[in-house]
VEXRO-847227 format. One record per residue: residue in three letters; y negated, x, z negated of N, C-alpha, C in turn. Coordinates in steps of 0.05 Angstrom, whole numbers, plus 32768, in hexadecimal, padded with zeros to 4 digits. Each point is the difference from the previous one (the first is absolute). Layout:
ALAYXZYXZYXZ
...
This chain:
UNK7A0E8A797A26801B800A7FFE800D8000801B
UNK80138015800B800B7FFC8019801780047FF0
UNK80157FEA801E80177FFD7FFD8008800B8018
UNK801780117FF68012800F801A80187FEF7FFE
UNK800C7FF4801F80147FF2800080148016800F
UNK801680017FF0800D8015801A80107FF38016
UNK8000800D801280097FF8801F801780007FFF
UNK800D7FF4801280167FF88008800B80048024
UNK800B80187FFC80047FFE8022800D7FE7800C
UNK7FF08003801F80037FEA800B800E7FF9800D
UNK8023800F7FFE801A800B800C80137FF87FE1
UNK7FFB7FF87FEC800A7FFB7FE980117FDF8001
UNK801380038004800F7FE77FFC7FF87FE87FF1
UNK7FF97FE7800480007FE97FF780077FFC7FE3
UNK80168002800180107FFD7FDE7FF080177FF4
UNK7FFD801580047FF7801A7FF07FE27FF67FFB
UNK7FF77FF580177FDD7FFB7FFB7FFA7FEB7FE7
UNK80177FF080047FFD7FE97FEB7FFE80067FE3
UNK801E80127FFB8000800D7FE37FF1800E7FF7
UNK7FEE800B80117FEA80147FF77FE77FED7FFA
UNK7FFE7FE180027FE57FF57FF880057FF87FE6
UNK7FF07FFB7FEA80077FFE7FE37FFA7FE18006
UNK7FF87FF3800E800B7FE77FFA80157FF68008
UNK8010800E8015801F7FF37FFA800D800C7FED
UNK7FF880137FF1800880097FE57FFE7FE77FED
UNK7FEE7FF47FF87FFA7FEA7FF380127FED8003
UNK7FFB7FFC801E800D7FE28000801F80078005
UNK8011801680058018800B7FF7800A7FF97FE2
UNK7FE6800E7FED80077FF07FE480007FED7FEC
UNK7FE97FEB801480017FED7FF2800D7FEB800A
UNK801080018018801F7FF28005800B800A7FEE
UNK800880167FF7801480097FE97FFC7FEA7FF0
UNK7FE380087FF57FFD7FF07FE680037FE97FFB
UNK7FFA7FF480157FF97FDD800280267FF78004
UNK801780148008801E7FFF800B80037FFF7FDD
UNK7FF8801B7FF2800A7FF97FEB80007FF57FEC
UNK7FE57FFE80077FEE7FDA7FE980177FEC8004
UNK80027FFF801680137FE18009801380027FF9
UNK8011801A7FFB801B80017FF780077FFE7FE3
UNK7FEB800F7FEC7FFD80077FE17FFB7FDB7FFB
UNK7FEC7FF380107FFA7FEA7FF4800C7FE18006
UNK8018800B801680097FE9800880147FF07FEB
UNK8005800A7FE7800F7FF37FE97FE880067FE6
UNK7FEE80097FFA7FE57FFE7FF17FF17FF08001
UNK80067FF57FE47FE97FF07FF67FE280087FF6
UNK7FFB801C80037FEC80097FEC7FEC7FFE8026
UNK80027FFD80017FE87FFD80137FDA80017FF2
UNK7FF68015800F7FE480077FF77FF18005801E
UNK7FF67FEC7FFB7FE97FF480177FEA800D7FF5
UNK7FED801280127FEE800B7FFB7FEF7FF88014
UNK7FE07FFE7FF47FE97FF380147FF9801F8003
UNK7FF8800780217FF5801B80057FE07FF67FF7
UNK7FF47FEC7FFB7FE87FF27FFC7FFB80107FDE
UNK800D7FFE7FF6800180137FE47FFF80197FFF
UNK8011800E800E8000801980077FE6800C8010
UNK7FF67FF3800E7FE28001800F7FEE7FFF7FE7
UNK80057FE87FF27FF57FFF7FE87FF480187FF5
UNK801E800B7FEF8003801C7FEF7FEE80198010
UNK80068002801E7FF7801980087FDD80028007
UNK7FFB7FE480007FE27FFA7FFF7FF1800B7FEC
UNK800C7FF07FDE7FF580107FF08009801D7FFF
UNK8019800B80057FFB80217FF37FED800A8021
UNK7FFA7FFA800E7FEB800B80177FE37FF57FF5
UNK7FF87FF37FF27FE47FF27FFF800380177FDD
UNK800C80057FEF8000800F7FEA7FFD80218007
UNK800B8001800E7FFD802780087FF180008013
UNK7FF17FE3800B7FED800C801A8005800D8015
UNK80187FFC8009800D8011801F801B7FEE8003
UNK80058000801980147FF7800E802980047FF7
UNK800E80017FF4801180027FFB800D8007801A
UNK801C801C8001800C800B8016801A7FF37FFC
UNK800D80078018801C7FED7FFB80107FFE7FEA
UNK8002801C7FF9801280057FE07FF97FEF7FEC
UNK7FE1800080027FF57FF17FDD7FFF7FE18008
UNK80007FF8801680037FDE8003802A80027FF3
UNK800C80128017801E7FF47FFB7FFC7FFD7FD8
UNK800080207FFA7FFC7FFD7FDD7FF57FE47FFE
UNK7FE47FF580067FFA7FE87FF980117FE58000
UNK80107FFE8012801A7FF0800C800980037FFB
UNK801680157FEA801B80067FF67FF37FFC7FE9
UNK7FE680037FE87FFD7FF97FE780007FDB7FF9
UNK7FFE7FF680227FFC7FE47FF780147FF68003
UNK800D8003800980207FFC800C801380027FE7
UNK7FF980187FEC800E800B7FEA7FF57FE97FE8
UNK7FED7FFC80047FF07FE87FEF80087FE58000
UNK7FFE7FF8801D80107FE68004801C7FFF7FF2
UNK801380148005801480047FF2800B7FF47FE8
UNK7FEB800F7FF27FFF800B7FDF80007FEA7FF4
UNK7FE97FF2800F7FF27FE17FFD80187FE28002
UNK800E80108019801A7FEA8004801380037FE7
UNK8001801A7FFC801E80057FEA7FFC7FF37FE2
UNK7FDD800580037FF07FFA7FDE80027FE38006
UNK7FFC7FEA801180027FEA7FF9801A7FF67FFF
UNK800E800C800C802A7FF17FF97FFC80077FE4
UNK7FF4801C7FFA80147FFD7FDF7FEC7FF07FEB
UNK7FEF7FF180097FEA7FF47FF57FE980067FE8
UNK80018024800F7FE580127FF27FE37FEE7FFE
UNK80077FEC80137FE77FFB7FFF7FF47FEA7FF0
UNK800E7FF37FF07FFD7FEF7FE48002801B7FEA
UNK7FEA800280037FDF80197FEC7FF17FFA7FFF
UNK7FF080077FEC7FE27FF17FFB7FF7801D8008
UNK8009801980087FE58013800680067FFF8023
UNK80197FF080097FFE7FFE80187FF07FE28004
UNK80007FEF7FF07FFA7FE780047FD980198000
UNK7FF980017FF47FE68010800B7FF9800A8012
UNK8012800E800F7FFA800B801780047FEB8017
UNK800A7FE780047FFF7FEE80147FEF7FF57FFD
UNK7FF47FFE7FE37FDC7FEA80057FF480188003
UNK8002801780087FEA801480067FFD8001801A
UNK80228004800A80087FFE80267FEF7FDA8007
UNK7FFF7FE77FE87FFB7FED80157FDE80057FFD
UNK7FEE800B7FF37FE5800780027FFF80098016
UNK8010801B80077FF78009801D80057FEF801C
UNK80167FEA7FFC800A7FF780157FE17FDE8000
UNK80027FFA7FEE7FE47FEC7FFD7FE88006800E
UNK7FFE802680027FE58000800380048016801E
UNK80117FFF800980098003801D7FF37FFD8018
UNK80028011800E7FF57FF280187FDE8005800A
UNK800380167FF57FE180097FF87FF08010801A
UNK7FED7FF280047FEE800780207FEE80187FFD
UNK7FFB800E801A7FFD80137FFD7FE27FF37FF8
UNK7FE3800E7FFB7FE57FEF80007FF98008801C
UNK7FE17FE980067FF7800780157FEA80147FFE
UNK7FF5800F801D7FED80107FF37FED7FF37FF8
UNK7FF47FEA7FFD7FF47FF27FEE7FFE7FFE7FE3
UNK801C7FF4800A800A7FFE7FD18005801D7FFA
UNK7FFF8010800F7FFF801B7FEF7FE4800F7FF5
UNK7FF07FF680107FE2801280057FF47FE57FED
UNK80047FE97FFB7FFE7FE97FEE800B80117FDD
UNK801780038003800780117FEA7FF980137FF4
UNK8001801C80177FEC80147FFE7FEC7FFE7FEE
UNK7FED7FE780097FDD7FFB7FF380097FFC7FE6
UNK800C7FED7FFE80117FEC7FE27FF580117FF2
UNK801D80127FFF800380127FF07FFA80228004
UNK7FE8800680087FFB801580078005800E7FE7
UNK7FF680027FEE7FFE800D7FE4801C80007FF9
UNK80127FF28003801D800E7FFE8011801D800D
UNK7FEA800A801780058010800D7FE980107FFA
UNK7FF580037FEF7FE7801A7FFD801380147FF6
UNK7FF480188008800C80187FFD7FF1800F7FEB
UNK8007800B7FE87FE180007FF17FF480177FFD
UNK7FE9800C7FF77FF280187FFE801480157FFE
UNK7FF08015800B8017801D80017FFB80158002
UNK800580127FF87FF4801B7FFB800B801B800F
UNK7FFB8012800F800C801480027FF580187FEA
UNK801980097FFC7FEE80127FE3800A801B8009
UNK7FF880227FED800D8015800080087FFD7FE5
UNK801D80028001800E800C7FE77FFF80227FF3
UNK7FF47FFF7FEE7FF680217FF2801D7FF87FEA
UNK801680107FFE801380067FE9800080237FFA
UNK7FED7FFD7FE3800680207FF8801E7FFE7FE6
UNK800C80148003801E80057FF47FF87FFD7FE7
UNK7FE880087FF87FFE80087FD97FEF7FEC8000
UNK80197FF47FE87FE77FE37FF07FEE800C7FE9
UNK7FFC80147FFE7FEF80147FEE7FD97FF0800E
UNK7FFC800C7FE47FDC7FF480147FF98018800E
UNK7FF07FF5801580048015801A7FE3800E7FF2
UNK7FF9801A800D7FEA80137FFD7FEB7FFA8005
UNK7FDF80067FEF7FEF7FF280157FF47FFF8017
UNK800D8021800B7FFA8007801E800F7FE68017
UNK80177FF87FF580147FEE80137FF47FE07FF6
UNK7FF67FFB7FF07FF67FE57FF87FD98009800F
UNK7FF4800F80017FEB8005800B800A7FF1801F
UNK800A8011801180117FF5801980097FE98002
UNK800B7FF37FF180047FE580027FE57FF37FFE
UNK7FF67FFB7FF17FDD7FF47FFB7FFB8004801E
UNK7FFA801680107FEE800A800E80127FFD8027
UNK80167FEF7FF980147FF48011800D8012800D
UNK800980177FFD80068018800E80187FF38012
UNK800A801B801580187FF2800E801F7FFC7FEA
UNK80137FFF800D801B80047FEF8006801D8009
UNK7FF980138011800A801C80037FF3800D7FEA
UNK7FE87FFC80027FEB80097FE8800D80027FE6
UNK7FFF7FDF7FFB801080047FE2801980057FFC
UNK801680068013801480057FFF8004801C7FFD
UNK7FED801280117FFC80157FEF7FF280097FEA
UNK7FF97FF37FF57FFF80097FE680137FEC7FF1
UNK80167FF17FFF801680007FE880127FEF8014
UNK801880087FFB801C7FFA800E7FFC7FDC7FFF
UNK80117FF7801080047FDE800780057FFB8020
UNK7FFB7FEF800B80017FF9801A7FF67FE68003
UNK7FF97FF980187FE57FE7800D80147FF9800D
UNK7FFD7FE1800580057FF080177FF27FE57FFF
UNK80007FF4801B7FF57FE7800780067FE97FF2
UNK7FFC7FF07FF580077FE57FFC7FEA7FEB8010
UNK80147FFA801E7FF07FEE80107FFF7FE87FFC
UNK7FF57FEC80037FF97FE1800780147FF17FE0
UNK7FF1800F7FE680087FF07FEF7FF27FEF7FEB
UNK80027FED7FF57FF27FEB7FFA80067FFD7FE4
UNK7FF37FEE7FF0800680047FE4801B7FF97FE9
UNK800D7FED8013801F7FFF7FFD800A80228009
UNK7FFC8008800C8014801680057FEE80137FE6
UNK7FEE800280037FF680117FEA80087FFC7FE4
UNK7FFF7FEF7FF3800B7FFC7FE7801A80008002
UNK80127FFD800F801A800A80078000801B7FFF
UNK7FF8800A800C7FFC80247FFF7FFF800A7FE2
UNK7FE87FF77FFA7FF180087FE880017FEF7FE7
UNK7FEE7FF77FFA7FFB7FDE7FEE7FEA7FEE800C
UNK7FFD7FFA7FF87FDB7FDE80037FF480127FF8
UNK7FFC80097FEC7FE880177FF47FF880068012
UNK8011801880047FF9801280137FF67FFD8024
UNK800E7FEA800480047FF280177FE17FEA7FFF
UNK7FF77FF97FE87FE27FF880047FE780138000
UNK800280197FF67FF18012800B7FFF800C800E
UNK801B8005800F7FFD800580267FF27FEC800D
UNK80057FED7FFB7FF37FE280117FDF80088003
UNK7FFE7FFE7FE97FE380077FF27FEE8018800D
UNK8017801C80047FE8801580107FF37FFF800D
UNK7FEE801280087FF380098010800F8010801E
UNK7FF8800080198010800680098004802C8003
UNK800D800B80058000801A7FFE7FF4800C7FE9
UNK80107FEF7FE47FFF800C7FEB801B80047FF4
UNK7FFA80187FF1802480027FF17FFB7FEC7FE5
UNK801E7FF27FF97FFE7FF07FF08017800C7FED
UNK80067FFD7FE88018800F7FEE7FF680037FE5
UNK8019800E7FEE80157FFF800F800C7FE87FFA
UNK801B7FF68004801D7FF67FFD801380157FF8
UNK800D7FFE7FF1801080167FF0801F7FF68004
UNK800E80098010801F7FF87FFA8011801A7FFF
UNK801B7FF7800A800F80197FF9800380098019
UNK7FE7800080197FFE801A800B7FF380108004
UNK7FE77FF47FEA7FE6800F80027FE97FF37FEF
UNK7FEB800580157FE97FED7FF97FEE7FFC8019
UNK80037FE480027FF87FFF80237FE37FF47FFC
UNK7FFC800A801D7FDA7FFA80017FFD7FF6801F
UNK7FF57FE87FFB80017FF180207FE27FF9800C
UNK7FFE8009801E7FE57FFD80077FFF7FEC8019
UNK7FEC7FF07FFF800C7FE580187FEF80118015
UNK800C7FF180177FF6801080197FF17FF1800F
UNK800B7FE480007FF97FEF800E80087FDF7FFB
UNK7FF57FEF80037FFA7FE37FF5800A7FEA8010
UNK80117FF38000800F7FE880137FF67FE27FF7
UNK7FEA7FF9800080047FE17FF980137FE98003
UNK800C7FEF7FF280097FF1800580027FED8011
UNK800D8000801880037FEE8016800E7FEF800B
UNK80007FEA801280157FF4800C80088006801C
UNK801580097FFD800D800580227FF97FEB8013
UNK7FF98009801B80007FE9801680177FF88002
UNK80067FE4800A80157FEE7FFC801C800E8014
UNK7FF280108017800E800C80168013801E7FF3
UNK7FF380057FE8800B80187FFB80167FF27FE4
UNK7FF77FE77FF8801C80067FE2800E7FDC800A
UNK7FFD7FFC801C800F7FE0800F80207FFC7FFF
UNK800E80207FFA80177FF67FF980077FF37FDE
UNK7FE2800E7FEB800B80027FED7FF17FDD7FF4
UNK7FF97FF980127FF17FE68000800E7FE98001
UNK800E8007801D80137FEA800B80177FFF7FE8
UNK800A80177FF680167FFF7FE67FF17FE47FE6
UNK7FE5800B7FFD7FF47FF67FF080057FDF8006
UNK7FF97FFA80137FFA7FE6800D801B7FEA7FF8
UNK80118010800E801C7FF47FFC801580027FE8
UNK7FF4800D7FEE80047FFF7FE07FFB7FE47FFD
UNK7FE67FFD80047FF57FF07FF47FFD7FE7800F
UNK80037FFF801A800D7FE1800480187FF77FFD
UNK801B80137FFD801D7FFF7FF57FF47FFC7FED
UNK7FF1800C7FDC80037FEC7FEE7FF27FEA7FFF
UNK7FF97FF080107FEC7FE9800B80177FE58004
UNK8004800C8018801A7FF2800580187FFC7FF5
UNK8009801F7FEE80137FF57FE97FFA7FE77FEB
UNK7FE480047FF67FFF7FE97FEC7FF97FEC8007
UNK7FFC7FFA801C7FFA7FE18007802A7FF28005
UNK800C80158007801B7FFC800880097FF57FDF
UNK7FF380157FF0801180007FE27FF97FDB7FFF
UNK7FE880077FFD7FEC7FE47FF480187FE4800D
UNK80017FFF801E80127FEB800C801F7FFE7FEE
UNK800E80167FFA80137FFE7FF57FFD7FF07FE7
UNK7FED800C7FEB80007FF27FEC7FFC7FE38007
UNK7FF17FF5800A80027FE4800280207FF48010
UNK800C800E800C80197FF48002800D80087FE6
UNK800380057FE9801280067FF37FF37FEA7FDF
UNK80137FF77FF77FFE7FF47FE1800280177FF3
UNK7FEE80087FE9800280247FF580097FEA7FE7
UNK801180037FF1800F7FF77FEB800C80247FEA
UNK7FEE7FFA7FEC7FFD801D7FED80137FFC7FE3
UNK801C8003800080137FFD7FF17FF580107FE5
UNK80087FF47FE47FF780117FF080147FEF7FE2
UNK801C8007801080147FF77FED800980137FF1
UNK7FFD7FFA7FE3800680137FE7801C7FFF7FFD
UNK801680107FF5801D7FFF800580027FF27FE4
UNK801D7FF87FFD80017FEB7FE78009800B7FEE
């Protein structure tokens, strides 16, 4: 990416040079701000102390969830929704929203996450350790590239056009002789097939031979006839190609590790006393 900075003649007055840099723009307004913080809050009690350590927080996860860097706009948005939160949060506890039992749920949900906190990234060790673990959690499974044959008329086809199928013709072939249209169905597997279709059907595709027509399937756009092209066995990615979706894995699963050894400590500080008074 190039950046063009524009010039500034070098006959341009002092004061003028200054106003033209955007960071004395900044710090022009955040004297304002910080003049009129002091003034709005010098008889305010509502004071809201915010950790930027939170807000780093927030913008971490929405950057680690969309996979790219957040631009200035969507961090401020991120800092004005927490800010609006803190708020909400201050106003909800004066009027004492928060003696609820579906809020009392959501704070032993907030102290699970806060219990199991603090969570390390792994080393490449404990990741390629993990990796092996559980390789079979990451298999990718058998898969098919197929041709989709859809003729328009669910009528039984002629036996010149069922000859052609037997005898694997192309899709131009059979397309001329009875209306429909072909297309690919790439890299799909037998979940996607019985999705498509049913299990039936979806176990006798499995089943073909390869560069044979299989059919039909009868719905309401036709009657389709599918020919596999080509065969994907089931495999496991090298660790280098699915390491982000690993490291996620990893740290699932030592957060709930560490949650229930945290839980486990609690319970032993606590007397669990289970009331089970009938009214009179």
């Amino acid at each position: 990416m190039t950046i063009v900075k524009e010039s500034i003649p070098m006959n341009t007055p002092l004061p003028q040079k200054l106003m033209r840099e955007p960071t004395v723009h900044f710090f022009i307004i955040a004297l304002f701000i910080f003049a009129l913080y002091a003034i709005t809050q010098s008889g305010s009690e509502n004071l809201l102390e915010i950790d930027q350590r939170e807000i780093d927080a927030r913008i971490f996860m929405q950057e680690l969830s969309r996979g790219e860097e957040l631009n200035l706009e969507q961090r401020e948005l991120v800092t004005a929704f927490y800010i609006e939160e803190q708020i909400l949060v201050r106003e909800a506890l004066s009027m004492e929203l928060d003696n609820d039992e579906r809020i009392h749920d959501i704070l032993a949900q907030k102290m699970r996450h806060v219990l199991s906190g603090n969570i390390i990234q792994p080393t490449d060790d404990e990741l390629q350790a993990y990796y092996e673990e559980n390789s079979a959690r990451f298999e990718t499974p058998a898969s098919l590239t197929l041709d989709e044959l859809v003729f328009d008329s669910r009528d039984p086809l002629a036996d010149s056009i069922v000859d052609s199928l037997q005898q694997s013709a192309d899709t131009d072939t059979l397309l001329s002789m009875s209306e429909g249209t072909a297309a690919p169905l790439p890299n799909v597997n037998s979940v996607d097939l019985a999705n498509i279709f049913d299990q039936q059907f979806a176990d006798r595709i499995l089943a073909a031979d390869l560069d044979r027509w299989e059919g039909p399937f009868v719905s309401n756009r036709g009657q389709h006839w599918l020919r596999i092209i080509e065969r994907s066995p089931a495999r496991i990615p090298a660790l280098e190609d699915i390491a982000d979706l690993v490291r996620l894995e990893w740290i699932a699963t030592e957060e709930e590790t560490r949650l229930q050894l945290e839980v486990d400590k609690l319970w032993n500080e606590y007397t669990i006393v289970i009331s089970n008074n009938e009214p009179d």
